[in-house]
C-alpha positions in Angstrom: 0.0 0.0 0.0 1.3 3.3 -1.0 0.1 6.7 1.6 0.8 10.1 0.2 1.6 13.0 2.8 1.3 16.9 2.5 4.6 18.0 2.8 3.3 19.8 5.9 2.6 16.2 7.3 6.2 14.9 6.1 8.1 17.5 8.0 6.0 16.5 11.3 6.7 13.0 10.8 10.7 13.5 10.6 10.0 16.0 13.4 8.8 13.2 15.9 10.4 10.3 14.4 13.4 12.2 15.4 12.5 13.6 19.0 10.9 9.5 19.5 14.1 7.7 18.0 12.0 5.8 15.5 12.3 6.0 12.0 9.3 7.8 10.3 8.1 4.2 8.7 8.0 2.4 12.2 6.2 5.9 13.4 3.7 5.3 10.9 3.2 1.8 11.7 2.7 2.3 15.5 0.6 5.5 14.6 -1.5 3.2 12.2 -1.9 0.1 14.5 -2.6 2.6 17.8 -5.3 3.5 15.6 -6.5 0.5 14.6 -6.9 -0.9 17.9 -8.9 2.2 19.4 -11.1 1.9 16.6 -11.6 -1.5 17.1 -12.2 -1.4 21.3 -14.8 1.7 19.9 -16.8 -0.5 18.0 -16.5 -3.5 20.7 -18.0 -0.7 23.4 -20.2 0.3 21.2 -21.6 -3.9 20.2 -21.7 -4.2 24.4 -23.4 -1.6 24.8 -26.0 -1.9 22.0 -26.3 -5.6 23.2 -27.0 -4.3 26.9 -29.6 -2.3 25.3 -31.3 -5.2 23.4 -31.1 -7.5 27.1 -32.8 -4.5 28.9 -35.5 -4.0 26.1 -35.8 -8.3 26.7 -36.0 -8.1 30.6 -38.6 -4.9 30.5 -36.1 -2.6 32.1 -37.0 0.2 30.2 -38.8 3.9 31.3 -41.8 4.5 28.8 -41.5 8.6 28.6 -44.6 10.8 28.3 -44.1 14.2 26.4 -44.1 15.6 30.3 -41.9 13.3 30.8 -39.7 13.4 27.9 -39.5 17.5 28.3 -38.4 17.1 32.3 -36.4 14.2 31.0 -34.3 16.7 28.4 -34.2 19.6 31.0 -32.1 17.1 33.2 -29.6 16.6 30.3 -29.5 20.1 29.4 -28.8 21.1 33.1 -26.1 18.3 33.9 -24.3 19.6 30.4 -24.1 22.8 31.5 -22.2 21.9 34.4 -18.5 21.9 34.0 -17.4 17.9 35.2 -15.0 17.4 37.6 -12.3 16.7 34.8 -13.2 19.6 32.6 -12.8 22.4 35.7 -9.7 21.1 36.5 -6.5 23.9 35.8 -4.7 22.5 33.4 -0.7 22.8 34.2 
C-alpha cells in the first residue's frame, strides 16, 4: 500500500520520528496500529453496549416517557451539560 503525505505532514513525521528515536516508517506503523486498535475497542464498546440495550429492552427494564416526561427528561440533560465535570474544571498545568 502506498500513503501520500502533504509536505506539511512529512516534516511532522521526521520531526517526531526524530524527537521518538523511530524512524518515520516504524512511526507510521505504530501510529496506524494505535489507531486500529482504538477503533476497534470503539466498536467492541459500542456492540456491548448496544447488546446491553437489546437485554434490557428483553427483561422490561425500560422507562416509557410521556411528552411531560420526555421534556423534564431533556431539561435534566440540558442542566447536567451545562455543568462543568469534575475533569473539565480542573486547571490544566
Amino acid at each position: 500500500m502506498e500513503v501520500h503525505f502533504t509536505p506539511e505532514q512529512e516534516g511532522r513525521l521526521r520531526e517526531t520520528a526524530a524527537r521518538t528515536g523511530l524512524d518515520p516508517e516504524a512511526l507510521v506503523t505504530e501510529a496506524v496500529d494505535f489507531f486500529l486498535a482504538s477503533a476497534d475497542h470503539d466498536i467492541q464498546d459500542l456492540q456491548a453496549a448496544v447488546a446491553e440495550g437489546d437485554a434490557d429492552l428483553e427483561a422490561g427494564n425500560y422507562t416509557d416517557f410521556s411528552e411531560e416526561t420526555l421534556h423534564e427528561l431533556f431539561a435534566g440533560v440540558r442542566r447536567r451539560s451545562a455543568k462543568p465535570s469534575p475533569v473539565q474544571a480542573k486547571p490544566r498545568g
